[in-house]
VOPAGU-2260 file (C-alpha; in pm, 1 decimal, decimal comma):
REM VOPAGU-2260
SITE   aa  ch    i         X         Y         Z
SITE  UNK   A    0    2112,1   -3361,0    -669,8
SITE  UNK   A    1    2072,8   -3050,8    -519,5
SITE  UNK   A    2    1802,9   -2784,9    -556,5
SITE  UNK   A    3    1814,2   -2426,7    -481,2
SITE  UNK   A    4    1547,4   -2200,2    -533,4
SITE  UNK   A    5    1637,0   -1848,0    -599,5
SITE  UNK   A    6    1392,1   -1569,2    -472,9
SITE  UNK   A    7    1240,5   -1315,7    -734,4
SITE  UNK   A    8    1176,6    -958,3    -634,0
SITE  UNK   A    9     817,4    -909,6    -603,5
SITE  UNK   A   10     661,3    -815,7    -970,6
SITE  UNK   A   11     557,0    -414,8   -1016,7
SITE  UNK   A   12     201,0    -562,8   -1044,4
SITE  UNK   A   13     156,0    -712,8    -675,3
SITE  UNK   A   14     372,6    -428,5    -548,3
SITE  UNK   A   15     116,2    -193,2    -649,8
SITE  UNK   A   16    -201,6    -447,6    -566,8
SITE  UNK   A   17     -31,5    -493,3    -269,1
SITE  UNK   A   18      -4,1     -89,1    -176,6
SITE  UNK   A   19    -346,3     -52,8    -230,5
SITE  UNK   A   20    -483,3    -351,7     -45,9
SITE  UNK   A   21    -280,8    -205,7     262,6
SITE  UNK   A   22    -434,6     131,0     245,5
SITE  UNK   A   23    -777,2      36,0     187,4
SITE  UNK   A   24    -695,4    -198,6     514,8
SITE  UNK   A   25    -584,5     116,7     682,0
SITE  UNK   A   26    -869,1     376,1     571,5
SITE  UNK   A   27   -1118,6      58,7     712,7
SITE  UNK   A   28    -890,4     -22,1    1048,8
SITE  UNK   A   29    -905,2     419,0    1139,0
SITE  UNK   A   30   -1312,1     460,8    1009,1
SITE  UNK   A   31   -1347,2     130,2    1268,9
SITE  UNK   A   32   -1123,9     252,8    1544,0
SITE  UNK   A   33   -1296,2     618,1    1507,0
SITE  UNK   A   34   -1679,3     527,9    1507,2
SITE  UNK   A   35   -1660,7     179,1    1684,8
SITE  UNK   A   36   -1387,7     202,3    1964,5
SITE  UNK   A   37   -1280,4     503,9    2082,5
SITE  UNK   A   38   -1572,1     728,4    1971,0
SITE  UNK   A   39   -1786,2     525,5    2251,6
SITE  UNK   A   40   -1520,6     488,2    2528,1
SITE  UNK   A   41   -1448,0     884,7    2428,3
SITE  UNK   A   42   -1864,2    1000,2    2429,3
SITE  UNK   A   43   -1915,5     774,4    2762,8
SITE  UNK   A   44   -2145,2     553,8    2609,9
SITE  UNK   A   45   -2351,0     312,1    2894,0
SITE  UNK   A   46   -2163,8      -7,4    2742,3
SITE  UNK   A   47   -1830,8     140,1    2727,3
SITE  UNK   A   48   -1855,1     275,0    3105,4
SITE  UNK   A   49   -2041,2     -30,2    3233,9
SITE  UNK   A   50   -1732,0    -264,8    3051,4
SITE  UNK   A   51   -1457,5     -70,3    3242,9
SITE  UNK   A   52   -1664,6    -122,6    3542,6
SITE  UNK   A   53   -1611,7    -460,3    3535,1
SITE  UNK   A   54   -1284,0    -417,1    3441,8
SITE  UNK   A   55   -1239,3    -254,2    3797,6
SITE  UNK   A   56    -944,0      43,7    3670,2
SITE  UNK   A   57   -1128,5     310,1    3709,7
SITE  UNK   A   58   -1267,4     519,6    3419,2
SITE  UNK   A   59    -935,9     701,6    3358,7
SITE  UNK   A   60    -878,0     352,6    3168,2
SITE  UNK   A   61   -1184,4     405,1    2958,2
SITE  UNK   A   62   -1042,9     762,3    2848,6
SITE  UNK   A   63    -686,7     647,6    2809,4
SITE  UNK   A   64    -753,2     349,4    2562,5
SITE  UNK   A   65    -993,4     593,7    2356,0
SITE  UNK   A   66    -710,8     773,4    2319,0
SITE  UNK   A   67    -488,6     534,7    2256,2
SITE  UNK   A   68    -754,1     453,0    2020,3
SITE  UNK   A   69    -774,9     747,5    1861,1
SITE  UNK   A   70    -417,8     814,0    1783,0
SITE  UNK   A   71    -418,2     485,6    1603,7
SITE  UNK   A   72    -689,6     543,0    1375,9
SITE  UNK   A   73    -536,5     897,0    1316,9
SITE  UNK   A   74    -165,3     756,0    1283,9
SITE  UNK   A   75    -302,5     430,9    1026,5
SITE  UNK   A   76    -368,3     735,0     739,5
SITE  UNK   A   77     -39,6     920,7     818,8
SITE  UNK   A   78     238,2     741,4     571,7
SITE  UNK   A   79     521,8     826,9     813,7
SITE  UNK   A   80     322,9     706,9    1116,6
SITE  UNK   A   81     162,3     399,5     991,3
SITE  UNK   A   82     381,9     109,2    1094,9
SITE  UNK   A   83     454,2     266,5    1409,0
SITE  UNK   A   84      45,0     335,9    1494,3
SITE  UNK   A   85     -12,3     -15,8    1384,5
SITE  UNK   A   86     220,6    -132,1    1625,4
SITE  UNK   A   87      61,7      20,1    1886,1
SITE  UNK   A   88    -274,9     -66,0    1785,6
SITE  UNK   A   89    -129,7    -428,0    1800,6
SITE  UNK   A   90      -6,3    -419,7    2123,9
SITE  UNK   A   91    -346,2    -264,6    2230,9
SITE  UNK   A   92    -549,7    -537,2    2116,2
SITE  UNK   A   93    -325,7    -786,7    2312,2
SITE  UNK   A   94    -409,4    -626,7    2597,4
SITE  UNK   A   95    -779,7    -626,6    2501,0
SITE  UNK   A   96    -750,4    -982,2    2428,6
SITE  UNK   A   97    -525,2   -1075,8    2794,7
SITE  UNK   A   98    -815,9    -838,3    2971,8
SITE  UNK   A   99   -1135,0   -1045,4    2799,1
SITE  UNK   A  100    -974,5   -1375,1    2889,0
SITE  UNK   A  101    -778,3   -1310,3    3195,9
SITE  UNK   A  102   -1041,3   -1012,8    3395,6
SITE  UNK   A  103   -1355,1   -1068,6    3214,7
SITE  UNK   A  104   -1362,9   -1404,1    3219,4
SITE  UNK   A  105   -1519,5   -1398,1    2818,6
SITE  UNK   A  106   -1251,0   -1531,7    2582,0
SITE  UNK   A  107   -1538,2   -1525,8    2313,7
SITE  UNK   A  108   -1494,1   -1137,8    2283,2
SITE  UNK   A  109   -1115,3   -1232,6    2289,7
SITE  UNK   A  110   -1195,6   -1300,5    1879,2
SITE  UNK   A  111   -1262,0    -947,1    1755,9
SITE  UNK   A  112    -949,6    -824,8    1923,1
SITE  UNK   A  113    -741,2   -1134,5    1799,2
SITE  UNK   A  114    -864,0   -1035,8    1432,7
SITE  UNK   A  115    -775,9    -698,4    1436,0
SITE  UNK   A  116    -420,4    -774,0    1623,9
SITE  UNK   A  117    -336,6    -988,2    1300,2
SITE  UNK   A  118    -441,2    -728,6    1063,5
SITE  UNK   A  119    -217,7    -444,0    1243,5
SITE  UNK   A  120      84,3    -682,6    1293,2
SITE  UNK   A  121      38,1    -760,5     943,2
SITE  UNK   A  122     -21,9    -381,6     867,4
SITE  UNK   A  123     245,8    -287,7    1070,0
SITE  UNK   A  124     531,2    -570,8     908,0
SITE  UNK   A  125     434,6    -468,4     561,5
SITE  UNK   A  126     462,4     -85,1     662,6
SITE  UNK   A  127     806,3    -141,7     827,5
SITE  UNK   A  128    1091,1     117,2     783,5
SITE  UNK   A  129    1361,8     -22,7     497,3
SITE  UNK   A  130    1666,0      31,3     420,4
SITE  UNK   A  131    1708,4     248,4      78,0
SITE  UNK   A  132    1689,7      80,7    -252,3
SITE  UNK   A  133    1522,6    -229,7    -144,7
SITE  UNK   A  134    1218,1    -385,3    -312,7
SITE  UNK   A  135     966,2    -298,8     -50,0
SITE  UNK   A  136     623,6    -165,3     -77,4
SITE  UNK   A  137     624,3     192,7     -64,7
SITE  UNK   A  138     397,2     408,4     146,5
């Protein structure tokens, strides 16, 4: 006996639950990225310079992944942008995670950025482009 299982569309209901979940994800992810992350590396706060010390890049790093930063956070509440600053915000926090266990020697702070790179690759997938006409969650 054979079984097949046939795959339903996702219901209207956790389309919409799902849309919402994503941007309250994103409005938390930019208001995190803004205050927490690149508003210190941005401002020159002592922690922020003393970690890219260690680092041993220079502070031009420092400035460039606020940036980076930045972008993201702005690029999470801008429909068009989202997948794509999600993406990069992903790709950041792998290198955040390769520098904490790899140059700092501290894969303990490796969590935080392990966290939030699952949440933007999950942010990001979800936010993909599609093709027209599919069953996908709308921006």
């Amino acid at each position: 006996m054979t079984t097949t299982l046939i795959e339903t569309p996702p219901t209207p209901r956790r389309t919409v639950a799902l849309h919402k979940t994503l941007w309250v994800v994103q409005i938390l992810m930019a208001v995190f990225f803004l205050v927490a992350a690149a508003g210190p590396k941005l401002a020159g706060q002592q922690y922020a310079v003393q970690m890219f010390d260690q680092i041993g890049a220079g502070q031009w790093l420092r400035y460039f992944v606020g940036v980076c930063e930045l972008a993201g956070a702005i690029g999470l509440m801008i429909p068009r942008l989202t997948a794509l600053a999600a993406t990069g915000l992903t790709a950041l926090m792998a290198g955040a995670i390769i520098t904490n266990v790899v140059v700092l020697d501290d894969p303990v702070m490796a969590i935080t950025p392990a966290v939030l790179l699952a949440v933007f690759a999950w942010v990001a997938w979800s936010r993909r482009p599609r093709p027209a006409g599919s069953t996908a969650v709308e921006q």
